[in-house]
Structure formats: structure tokens, C-alpha cells
C-alpha positions, 0 to 999 in steps of 0.5 A, a space after each residue: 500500500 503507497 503512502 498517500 492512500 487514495 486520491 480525493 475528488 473534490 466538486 468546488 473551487 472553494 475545496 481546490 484552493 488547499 490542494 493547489 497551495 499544498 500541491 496535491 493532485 487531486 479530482 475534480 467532478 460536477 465541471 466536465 459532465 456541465 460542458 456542452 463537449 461533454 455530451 457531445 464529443 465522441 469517437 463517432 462524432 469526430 469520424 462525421 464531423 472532422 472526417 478530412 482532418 488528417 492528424 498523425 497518429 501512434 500505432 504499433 509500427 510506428 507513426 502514420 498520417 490518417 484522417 479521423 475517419 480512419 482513425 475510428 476504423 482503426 480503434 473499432 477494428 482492434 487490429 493496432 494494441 497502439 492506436 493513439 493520436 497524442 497532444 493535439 494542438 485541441 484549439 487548431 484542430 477543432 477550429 478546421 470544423 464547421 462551427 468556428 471556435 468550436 473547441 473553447 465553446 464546447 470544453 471551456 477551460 478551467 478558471 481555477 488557476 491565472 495564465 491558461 496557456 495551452 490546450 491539447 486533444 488525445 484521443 485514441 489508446 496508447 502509453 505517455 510513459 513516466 514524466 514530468 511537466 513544469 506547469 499546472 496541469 488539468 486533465 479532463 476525460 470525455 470518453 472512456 477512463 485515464 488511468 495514471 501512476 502519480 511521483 512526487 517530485 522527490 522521485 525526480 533522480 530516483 526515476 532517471 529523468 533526462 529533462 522531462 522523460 523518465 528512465 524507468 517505466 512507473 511500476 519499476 519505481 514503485 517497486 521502491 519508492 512507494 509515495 505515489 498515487 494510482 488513479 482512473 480518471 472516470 467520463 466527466 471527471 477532472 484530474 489536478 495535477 500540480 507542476 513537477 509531478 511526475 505521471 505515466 498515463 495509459 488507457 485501460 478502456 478501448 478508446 478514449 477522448 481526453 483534454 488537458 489544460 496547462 497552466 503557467 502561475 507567474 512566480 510569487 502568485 502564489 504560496 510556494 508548495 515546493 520546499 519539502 520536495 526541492 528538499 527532497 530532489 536535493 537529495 536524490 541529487 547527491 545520491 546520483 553523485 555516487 554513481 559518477 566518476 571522480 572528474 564527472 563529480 567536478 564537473 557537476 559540482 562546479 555547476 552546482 556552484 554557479 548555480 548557488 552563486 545565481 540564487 544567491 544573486 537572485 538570478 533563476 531561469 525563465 519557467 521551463 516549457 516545451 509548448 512550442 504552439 499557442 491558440 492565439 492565433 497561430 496555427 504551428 501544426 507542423 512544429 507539433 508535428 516536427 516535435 511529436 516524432 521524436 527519436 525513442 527513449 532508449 540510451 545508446 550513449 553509454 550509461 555513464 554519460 547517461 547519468 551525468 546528463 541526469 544529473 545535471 537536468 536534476 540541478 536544472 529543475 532544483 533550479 526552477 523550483 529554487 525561483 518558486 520560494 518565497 524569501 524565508 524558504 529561500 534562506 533556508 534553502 540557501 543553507 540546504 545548498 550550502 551543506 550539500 556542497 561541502 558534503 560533495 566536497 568531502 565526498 560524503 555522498 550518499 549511496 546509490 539507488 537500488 540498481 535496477 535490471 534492463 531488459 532490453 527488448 522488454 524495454 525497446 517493445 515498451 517505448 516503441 508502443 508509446 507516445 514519446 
């Protein structure tokens, strides 16, 4: 049994505002099931209505081009395990139909938080594997169910993340980090997932339609959360270090310093994203496209070189989170960064993780069935 237990469902703004100051995940009813998409949205109606749509598509044998229609035909024939449409640009697509601005007519944004920024369609069955996202996040279900494994960011070097995307596949982190969260999103529901959580989302159903919005809150607009688990990644930091050479440590070091020199001076990074598209006006579908092929997730570089770059992508995300405290955390944060250093410096580092063993074709199977 993990240690948070069952995850919430809330039905008011009111109820959501812990939840976002503390940064707990958390579902929200009585908001989808109100939308007009709600009852609207269906495999069958986007296969009528959008028929010409031509969008790229997941299946077992890698991408391909279909138009809506074809997709339905491919999701009821069950000839593909994967069949997955993933990250639509939800304003760009919908907006091609008939009716105009359709999409933000028919699924509004939540306006729980400040600075909606984007939103994306996923429709069809498929894996997004284990990763995290530097935003706020809102995942509502129109059809079929979500089914996710929630980290919290603590878990963030436990899980090898390279940037955004994890190394381990959930269920291998949940062997030994057991603070997490398992949920299905129900039709009609709403998933609150706070930034730097990491999530692996699947689809236990046949099909199943989806939208999620994401939020970037403007630094200081609100009660930091982050302390505890900056602490935490903090950690999980120094215990990659052990798994580095001797000049690979001083090297990383050496950033880690520059680093504190930064957030000492009160210099951070701009929030991190990867939203590369807007719905204000710009339809970059072909970026999207660029974007969504991407190159599988497998390590060919050497599993040193590997780790180094973990690393240092593990002190980038400290970084961001550093810029999310407020000035009494950041003084107690100041004297974390402080005694991490010196504990480098006198090569008290923590142990290792526990090492975990690669099966490679089980590996190369899994993320080629996946969204990445």
C-alpha cells in the first residue's frame, strides 16, 4: 500500500484552493459532465464531423498520417494494441470544423488557476510513459477512463529523468519508492495535477477522448508548495553523485556552484516549457508535428554519460523550483545548498539507488508502443 492512500475528488473551487497551495493532485467532478463537449464529443462524432482532418497518429509500427475517419476504423477494428493520436494542438484542430471556435465553446477551460496557456486533444489508446511537466496541469476525460501512476517530485533522480522523460517505466519505481498515487480518471471527471509531478498515463478502456489544460502561475502568485520536495530532489541529487566518476563529480559540482552563486544573486531561469504552439492565433501544426516524432527513449550513449546528463537536468529543475520560494524558504534553502556542497566536497555522498535490471527488448517493445 503507497503512502498517500487514495486520491480525493473534490466538486468546488472553494475545496481546490488547499490542494493547489499544498500541491496535491487531486479530482475534480460536477465541471466536465456541465460542458456542452461533454455530451457531445465522441469517437463517432469526430469520424462525421472532422472526417478530412488528417492528424498523425501512434500505432504499433510506428507513426502514420490518417484522417479521423480512419482513425475510428482503426480503434473499432482492434487490429493496432497502439492506436493513439497524442497532444493535439485541441484549439487548431477543432477550429478546421464547421462551427468556428468550436473547441473553447464546447470544453471551456478551467478558471481555477491565472495564465491558461495551452490546450491539447488525445484521443485514441496508447502509453505517455513516466514524466514530468513544469506547469499546472488539468486533465479532463470525455470518453472512456485515464488511468495514471502519480511521483512526487522527490522521485525526480530516483526515476532517471533526462529533462522531462523518465528512465524507468512507473511500476519499476514503485517497486521502491512507494509515495505515489494510482488513479482512473472516470467520463466527466477532472484530474489536478500540480507542476513537477511526475505521471505515466495509459488507457485501460478501448478508446478514449481526453483534454488537458496547462497552466503557467507567474512566480510569487502564489504560496510556494515546493520546499519539502526541492528538499527532497536535493537529495536524490547527491545520491546520483555516487554513481559518477571522480572528474564527472567536478564537473557537476562546479555547476552546482554557479548555480548557488545565481540564487544567491537572485538570478533563476525563465519557467521551463516545451509548448512550442499557442491558440492565439497561430496555427504551428507542423512544429507539433516536427516535435511529436521524436527519436525513442532508449540510451545508446553509454550509461555513464547517461547519468551525468541526469544529473545535471536534476540541478536544472532544483533550479526552477529554487525561483518558486518565497524569501524565508529561500534562506533556508540557501543553507540546504550550502551543506550539500561541502558534503560533495568531502565526498560524503550518499549511496546509490537500488540498481535496477534492463531488459532490453522488454524495454525497446515498451517505448516503441508509446507516445514519446
Amino acid at each position: 500500500m503507497n503512502s498517500f492512500g487514495k486520491i480525493k475528488r473534490i466538486s468546488s473551487k472553494e475545496e481546490f484552493a488547499p490542494f493547489l497551495k499544498q500541491g496535491i493532485p487531486v479530482i475534480v467532478t460536477g465541471v466536465v459532465e456541465n460542458w456542452p463537449g461533454f455530451n457531445l464529443f465522441s469517437m463517432d462524432y469526430f469520424a462525421s464531423y472532422y472526417a478530412d482532418v488528417e492528424l498523425p497518429c501512434k500505432l504499433d509500427q510506428g507513426i502514420q498520417r490518417m484522417t479521423l475517419t480512419q482513425l475510428s476504423e482503426h480503434l473499432k477494428n482492434g487490429e493496432s494494441q497502439v492506436c493513439y493520436a497524442p497532444q493535439l494542438p485541441f484549439f487548431n484542430y477543432l477550429n478546421k470544423g464547421k462551427e468556428g471556435d468550436l473547441g473553447s465553446q464546447a470544453c471551456p477551460a478551467p478558471t481555477w488557476l491565472n495564465n491558461f496557456n495551452e490546450a491539447n486533444i488525445w484521443i485514441g489508446r496508447g502509453v505517455t510513459p513516466l514524466h514530468f511537466d513544469g506547469y499546472d496541469n488539468f486533465l479532463a476525460v470525455i470518453e472512456g477512463q485515464k488511468k495514471l501512476m502519480l511521483f512526487p517530485p522527490d522521485a525526480m533522480a530516483a526515476a532517471k529523468t533526462n529533462r522531462q522523460w523518465c528512465q524507468l517505466r512507473a511500476h519499476a519505481l514503485a517497486e521502491h519508492y512507494t509515495n505515489y498515487l494510482e488513479v482512473i480518471v472516470e467520463p466527466g471527471e477532472m484530474l489536478y495535477l500540480p507542476p513537477y509531478w511526475l505521471h505515466e498515463v495509459s488507457v485501460p478502456t478501448e478508446n478514449a477522448i481526453s483534454i488537458n489544460y496547462w497552466y503557467h502561475q507567474q512566480y510569487g502568485q502564489r504560496k510556494s508548495y515546493f520546499l519539502p520536495h526541492i528538499e527532497g530532489v536535493m537529495q536524490n541529487f547527491e545520491a546520483l553523485l555516487s554513481e559518477l566518476s571522480e572528474r564527472e563529480v567536478a564537473h557537476v559540482l562546479s555547476i552546482f556552484e554557479d548555480m548557488h552563486a545565481q540564487f544567491i544573486e537572485g538570478i533563476f531561469p525563465t519557467p521551463q516549457s516545451h509548448l512550442t504552439w499557442s491558440h492565439h492565433g497561430r496555427d504551428n501544426q507542423a512544429l507539433h508535428e516536427k516535435q511529436y516524432i521524436r527519436p525513442e527513449f532508449i540510451y545508446k550513449d553509454g550509461e555513464q554519460r547517461t547519468l551525468l546528463k541526469i544529473t545535471k537536468n536534476t540541478l536544472f529543475s532544483i533550479e526552477q523550483m529554487a525561483a518558486e520560494l518565497n524569501d524565508g524558504e529561500k534562506q533556508h534553502f540557501n543553507r540546504v545548498m550550502n551543506q550539500a556542497k561541502e558534503k560533495i566536497k568531502l565526498g560524503c555522498i550518499p549511496q546509490p539507488y537500488k540498481k535496477f535490471e534492463r531488459n532490453d527488448d522488454v524495454e525497446s517493445l515498451y517505448y516503441r508502443s508509446s507516445f514519446l
